[in-house]
N, C-alpha and C positions, 0 to 999 in steps of 0.2 A: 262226895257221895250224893243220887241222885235220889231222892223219895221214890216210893210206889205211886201216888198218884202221881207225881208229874213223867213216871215213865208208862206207866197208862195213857197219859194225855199226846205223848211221843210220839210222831208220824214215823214210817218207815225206817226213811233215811237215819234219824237221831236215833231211833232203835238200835238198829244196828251198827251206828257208830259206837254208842256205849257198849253195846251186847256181842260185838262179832268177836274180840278179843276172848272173852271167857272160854268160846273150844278152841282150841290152840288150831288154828290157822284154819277155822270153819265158818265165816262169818252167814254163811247158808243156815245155819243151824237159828240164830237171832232171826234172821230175815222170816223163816218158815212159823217161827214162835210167835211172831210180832201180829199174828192174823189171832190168835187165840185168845188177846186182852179183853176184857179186863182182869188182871192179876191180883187175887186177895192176898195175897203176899209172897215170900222170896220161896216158900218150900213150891206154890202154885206156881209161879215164874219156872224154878227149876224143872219141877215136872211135866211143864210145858215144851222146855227146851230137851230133856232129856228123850220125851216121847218123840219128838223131829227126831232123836240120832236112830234111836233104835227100831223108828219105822224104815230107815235109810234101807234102799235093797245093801244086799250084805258089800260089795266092789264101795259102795260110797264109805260104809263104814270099814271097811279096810284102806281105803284112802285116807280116809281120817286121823284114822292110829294110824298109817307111815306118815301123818304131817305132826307129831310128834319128835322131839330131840331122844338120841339117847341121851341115859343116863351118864355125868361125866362125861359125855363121847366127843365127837369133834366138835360139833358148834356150841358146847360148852366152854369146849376149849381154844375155839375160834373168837368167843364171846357173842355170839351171833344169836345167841338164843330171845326169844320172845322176853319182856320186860317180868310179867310173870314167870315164865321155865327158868328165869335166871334167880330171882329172887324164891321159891320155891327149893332150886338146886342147893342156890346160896344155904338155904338156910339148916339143912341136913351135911353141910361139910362137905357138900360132891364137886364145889369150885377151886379144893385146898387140899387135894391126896396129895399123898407121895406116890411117886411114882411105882410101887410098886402095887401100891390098895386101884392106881389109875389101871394099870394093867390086868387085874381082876376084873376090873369093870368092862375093861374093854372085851376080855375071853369073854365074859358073863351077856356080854352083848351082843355079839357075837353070834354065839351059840343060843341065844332069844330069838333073834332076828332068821339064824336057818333055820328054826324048828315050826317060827309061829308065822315069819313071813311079815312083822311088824316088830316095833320096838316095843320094852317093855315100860307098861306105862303104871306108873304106883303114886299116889299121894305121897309125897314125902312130908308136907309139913307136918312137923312135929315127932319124925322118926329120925333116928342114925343110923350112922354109916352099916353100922354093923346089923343093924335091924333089917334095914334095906337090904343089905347083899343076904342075908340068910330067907327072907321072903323071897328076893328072885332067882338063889338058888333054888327053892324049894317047887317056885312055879314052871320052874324049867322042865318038870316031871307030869304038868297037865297034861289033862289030854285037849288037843287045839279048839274043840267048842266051850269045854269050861274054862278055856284062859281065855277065849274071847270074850264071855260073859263077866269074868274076873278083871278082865281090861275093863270093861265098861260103867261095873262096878266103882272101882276107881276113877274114870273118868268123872263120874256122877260125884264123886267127892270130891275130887279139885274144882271141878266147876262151881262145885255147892259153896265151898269156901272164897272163892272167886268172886259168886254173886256177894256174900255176906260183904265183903269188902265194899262194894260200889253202889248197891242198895240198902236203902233205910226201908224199917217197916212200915 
């Protein structure tokens, strides 16, 4: 874990070495954060990072969420997923269906993916399987600006638990 002052004291580059990981495959998001320090701490940090996404014209942040994994989907089951989406997956049971709960995921995905045009993106830690599939059932029925905000939402809490990880206060 790295302290708040010494990532305060962090030139770019180290920035964004520790920081680019936390939005899954957006290391722009750290780099753009990194001009905003000094950080009184991780909720300031996050907020800083969260405002880079949300000012992104809307194509950046639809690039964004498609460099997200599905859920259970192939590069879960490729094993290819980010060190995080893996341990994240892991830890809600989405690396160990039978194949029949895999094939729900996959319809579920699927039909996420034709309706919103991105994968669907949920914090999982600390949720199950069955939790999970009934929220993204449930999101299937947005309408596509509040599931985009509903994605982001989520986003901002993976991240959030992301940072608590890697920084001290």
């Amino acid at each position: 874990m790295t302290d708040l002052a010494t990532l305060n004291r962090m030139d770019a580059p180290a920035f964004e070495a520790l920081l680019g990981p936390v939005f899954e495959h957006a290391p722009w998001v750290a780099r753009a954060a990194w001009a905003r320090r000094p950080f009184t701490g991780i909720a300031d940090l996050h907020a800083a990072m969260m405002a880079v996404l949300r000012a992104a014209p809307a194509e950046t942040r639809r690039a964004f969420f498609n460099g997200h994994p599905e859920l259970a989907g192939p590069e879960a089951r490729a094993r290819i997923l980010t060190a995080d989406s893996a341990s994240e997956q892991g830890s809600a049971g989405l690396d160990r269906m039978e194949a029949a709960d895999a094939a729900v995921f996959d319809r579920l995905n699927a039909a996420y993916r034709a309706r919103f045009g991105f994968p669907f993106i949920i914090a999982v830690r600390g949720r199950g399987r069955a939790e999970i599939r009934s929220v993204f059932e449930a999101r299937l029925g947005q309408d596509p600006d509040a599931e985009e905000a509903t994605a982001l939402d989520e986003v901002a809490q993976i991240t959030r638990m992301r940072l608590e990880r890697l920084i001290t206060p």
